[in-house]
N, C-alpha and C positions, 0 to 999 in steps of 0.2 A: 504494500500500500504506500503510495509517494506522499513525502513528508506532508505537503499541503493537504492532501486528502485527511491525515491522519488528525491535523491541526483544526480542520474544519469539523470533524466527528468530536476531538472536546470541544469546541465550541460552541456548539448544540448543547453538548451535555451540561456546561455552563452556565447557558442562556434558558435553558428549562430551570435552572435554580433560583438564579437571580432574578429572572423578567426582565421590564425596562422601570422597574419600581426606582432605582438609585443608582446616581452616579458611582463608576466603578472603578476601583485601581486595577493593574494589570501588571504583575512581575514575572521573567520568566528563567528559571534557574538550572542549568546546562550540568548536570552530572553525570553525563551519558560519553561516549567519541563521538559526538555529532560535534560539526568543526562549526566557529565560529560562524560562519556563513551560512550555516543550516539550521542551525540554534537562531538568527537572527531572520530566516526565511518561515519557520515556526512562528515567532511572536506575529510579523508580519500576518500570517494568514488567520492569527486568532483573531486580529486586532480586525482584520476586516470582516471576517466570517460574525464578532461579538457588535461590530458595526452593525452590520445588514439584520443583525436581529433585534434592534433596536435598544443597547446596551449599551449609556451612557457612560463612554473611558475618560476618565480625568488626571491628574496627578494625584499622589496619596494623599497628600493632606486634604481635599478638599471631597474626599473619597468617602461613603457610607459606606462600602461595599471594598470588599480586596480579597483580589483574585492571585492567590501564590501558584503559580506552574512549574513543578519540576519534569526535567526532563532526565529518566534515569533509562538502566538494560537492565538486563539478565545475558546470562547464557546463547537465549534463541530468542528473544524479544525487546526490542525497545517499550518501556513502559511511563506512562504520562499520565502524571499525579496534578487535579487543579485542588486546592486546598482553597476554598471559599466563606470568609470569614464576614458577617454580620452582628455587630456587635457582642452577644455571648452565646449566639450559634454559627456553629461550622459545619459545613457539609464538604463533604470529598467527591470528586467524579473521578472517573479512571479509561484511560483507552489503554490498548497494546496492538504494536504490529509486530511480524516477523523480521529479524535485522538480517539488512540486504549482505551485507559483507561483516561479519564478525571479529572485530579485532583483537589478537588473542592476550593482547597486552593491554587490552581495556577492563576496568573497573569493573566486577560482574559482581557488585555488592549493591544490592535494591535499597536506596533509605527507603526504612520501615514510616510509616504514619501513626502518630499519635491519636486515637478519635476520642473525641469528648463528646459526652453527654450532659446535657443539662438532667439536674434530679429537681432539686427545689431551690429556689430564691426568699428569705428574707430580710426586715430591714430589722431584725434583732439579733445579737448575737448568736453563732450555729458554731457549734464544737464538733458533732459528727452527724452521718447519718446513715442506717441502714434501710435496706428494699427489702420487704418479705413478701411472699404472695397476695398481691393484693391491695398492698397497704406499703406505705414510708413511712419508719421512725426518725424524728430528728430530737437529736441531744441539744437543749442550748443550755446556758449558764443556770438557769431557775427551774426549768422543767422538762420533762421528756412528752411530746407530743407525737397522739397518732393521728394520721393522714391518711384516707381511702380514697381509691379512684373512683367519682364521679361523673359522667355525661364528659371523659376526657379531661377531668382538671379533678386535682388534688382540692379536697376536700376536709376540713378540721373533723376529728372524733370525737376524742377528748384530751384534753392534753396534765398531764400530771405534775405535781408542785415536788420540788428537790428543795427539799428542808432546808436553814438556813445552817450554815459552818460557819467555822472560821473565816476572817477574807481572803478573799480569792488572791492566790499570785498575780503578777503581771504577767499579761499573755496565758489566762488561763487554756489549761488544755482538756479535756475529755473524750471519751470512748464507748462505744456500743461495742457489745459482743450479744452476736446471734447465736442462740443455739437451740433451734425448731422452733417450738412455739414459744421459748422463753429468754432471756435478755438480761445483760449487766449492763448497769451503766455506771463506766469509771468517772469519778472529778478528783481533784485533789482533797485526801482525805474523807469522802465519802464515796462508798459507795451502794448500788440500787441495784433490787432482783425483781424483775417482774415477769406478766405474763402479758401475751397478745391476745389468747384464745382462751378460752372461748368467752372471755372478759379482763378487758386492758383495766390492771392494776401494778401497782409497784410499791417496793418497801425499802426505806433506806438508811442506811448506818453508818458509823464511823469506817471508814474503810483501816486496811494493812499496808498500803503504797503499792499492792501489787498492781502491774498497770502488762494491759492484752497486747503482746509482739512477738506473732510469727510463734517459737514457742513457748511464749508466757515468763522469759527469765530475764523480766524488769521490772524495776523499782520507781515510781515517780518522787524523785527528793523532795522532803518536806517542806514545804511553804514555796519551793520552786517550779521550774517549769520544763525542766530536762531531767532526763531520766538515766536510771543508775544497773547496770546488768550485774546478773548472775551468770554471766560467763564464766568471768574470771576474775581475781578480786583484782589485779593490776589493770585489769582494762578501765582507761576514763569517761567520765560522764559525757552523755550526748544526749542527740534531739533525736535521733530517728535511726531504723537500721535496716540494715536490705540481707537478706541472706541470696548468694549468689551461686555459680560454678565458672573456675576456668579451666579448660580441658580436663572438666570432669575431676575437676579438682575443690572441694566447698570452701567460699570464704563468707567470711562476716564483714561487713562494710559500717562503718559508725559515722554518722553527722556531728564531730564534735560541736563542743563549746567556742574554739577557736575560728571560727570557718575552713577548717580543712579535715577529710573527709579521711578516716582511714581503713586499709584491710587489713586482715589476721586470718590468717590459715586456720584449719580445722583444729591446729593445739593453743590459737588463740596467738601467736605468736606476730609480732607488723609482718607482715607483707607488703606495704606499699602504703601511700599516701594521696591520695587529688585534691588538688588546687580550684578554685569558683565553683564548689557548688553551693547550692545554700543550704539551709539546716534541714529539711524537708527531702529525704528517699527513701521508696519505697519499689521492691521487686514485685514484678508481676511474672506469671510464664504466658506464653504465646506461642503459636505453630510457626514465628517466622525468627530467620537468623538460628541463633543457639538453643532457642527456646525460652529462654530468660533474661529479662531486660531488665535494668535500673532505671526507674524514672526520676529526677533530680530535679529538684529548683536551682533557680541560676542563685549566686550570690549577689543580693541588691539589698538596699534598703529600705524597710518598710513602708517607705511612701511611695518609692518609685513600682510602677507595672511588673508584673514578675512573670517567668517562663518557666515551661516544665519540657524538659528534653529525658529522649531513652538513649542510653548506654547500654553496649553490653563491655565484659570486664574480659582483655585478651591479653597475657604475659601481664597476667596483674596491672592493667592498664586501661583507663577507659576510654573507650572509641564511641564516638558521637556515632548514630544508627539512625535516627531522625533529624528534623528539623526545629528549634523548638518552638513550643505551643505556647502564646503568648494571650495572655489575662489582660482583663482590665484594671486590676488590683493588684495585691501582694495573697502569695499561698498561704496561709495560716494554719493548714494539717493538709497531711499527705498519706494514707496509710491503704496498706494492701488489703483488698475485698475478702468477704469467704469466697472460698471458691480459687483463690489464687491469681483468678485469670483478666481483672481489672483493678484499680485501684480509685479511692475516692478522695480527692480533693474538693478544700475547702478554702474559698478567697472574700477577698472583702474589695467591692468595688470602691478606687481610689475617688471616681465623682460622686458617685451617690450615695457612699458608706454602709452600700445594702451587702448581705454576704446572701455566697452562693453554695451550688454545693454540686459537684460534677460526676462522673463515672467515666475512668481513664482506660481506655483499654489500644493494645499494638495491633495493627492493620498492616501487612503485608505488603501489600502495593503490588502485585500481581498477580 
């Protein structure tokens, strides 16, 4: 299929997302052997093909709408990723064709795509949330509320009062843990047992500092807001942790206190150290790449917009696999699903001060 062809087929697929509702940005980004000239005869035919459908191309700033195009391969196909962003929804489209002449010294590493889901937006503080059949639980600072799907929109049940403690640390943190019909919910120093089914109640105590990761050997420090493992007693306090493999090899990855990021082999021992990431990872597995990825927030500061990019971990080293997925806010929890196979993010919009609450999961791209 000749490039244009193939450049006009996503732009269809573009132009059925977006409409002519909003002016749009248009970026297109060459990670394929497609030569400068052919990477620039691509943009060319979206740009006319996203024309003739009546889709508004502007510069970014003055953009509602931003259309990211990667252009990657494989093996036996070029494959072409639009990443289509509207303020806090994204949708992905995708073509491939057969590669005319395969170059055998070209790049046959796919970036993977991040997909995000919106779960729930409010404008009060949200600490976690889980999805059970049927219904979303959301954790915030005072109470745990249920939510049922009705006529297509989340709907209040009833929502439950979290007794008053001690005061809260700075940057309070909290936790749901599902398990079938029944539920913890961690805060600092308290914690709550309840039920869904077949009547949403809850009871709640002084908690132990045990706090739910991956498998359960942390401590949340008292009156603080990073947490303390039972790995090992020499390992130091952090925010978040990823458990990984390299060559089928397990490590443990920690978000220190410092901003830098370290691993330890399966006797707990460093293995290695990263630079920029922020305090926020969490592992997911996935059918693409290694099977296991790291998703990280960048290191920023809390006012500035924050991103979340997948790594996977190779000679103890992290290799960017996507692109990163950019918020309107800052991440304020990052933690891996049941299930393994997504993870849930939590931000707080920098204009509007509304938090949100997302489902992170690795898309393939081919």
């Amino acid at each position: 299929m000749p490039l244009g062809e193939t450049a006009r087929s996503l732009a269809r697929k573009i132009a059925a997302v977006t409409g002519s509702r909003d002016a749009a940005s248009l970026t297109v980004r060459n990670v394929s052997s497609l030569s400068e000239e052919e990477a620039s005869e691509v943009l060319g035919a979206l740009e006319g093909e996203l024309r003739g459908k009546d889709v508004s191309l502007v510069e970014h700033a003055a953009a509602a709408t931003h259309i990211a195009v990667t252009l990657s391969e494989n093996a036996s196909d070029c494959v072409w990723t639009a990443e289509i962003m509207r303020g806090a929804q994204r949708d992905v489209v995708i073509v491939s064709r057969p590669r005319v002449a395969a170059d055998p010294g070209a790049n046959s590493r796919v970036p993977l795509v991040i997909e995000k889901r919106n779960l729930w937006e409010q404008a009060d503080p949200m600490l976690d949330v889980a999805q059970i059949p049927g219904a979303l639980l959301v954790l915030g600072v005072s109470s745990v509320s249920m939510y049922t799907r009705r006529s297509d929109r989340w709907e209040l049940a009833r929502s439950l009062a979290i007794p008053d403690s001690a005061p809260w640390p700075r940057d309070i943190r909290g936790r749901l843990e599902m398990e079938g019909d029944s539920f913890h919910a961690y805060l600092p120093g308290v914690v709550c047992l309840g039920k869904t089914r077949p009547e949403f109640w809850m009871d709640c105590g002084p908690g132990d500092g045990r706090w739910p990761l991956g498998s359960g050997n942390a401590m949340l420090a008292e009156g603080r807001n990073f947490l303390e493992g039972r790995f090992a007693k020499e390992l130091p306090p952090f925010f978040s942790a990823a458990q990984v493999a390299d060559r089928g090899n397990p490590l443990l990855i920690l978000a220190g206190l410092d901003g830098r990021a370290r691993i330890y082999d399966q006797t707990f021992q460093p293995a290695g150290s990263i630079e920029g990431w922020g305090s926020d990872i969490a592992a997911v597995s996935s059918k693409c790449g290694n099977g296991r990825q790291v998703l990280a927030s960048r290191s920023a500061a809390s006012d500035e917009p924050d991103a979340i990019q997948a790594y996977e971990i190779s000679g103890r080293k992290p290799i960017a696999v996507s692109a990163p997925l950019a918020f309107l806010g800052s991440v304020s929890a990052l933690w891996t699903a049941p299930g393994d196979e997504t993870a849930v993010a939590i931000t707080r919009d920098l204009r509007t001060g509304r938090y949100a609450a997302f489902s992170l999961s690795i898309f393939c791209g081919n």
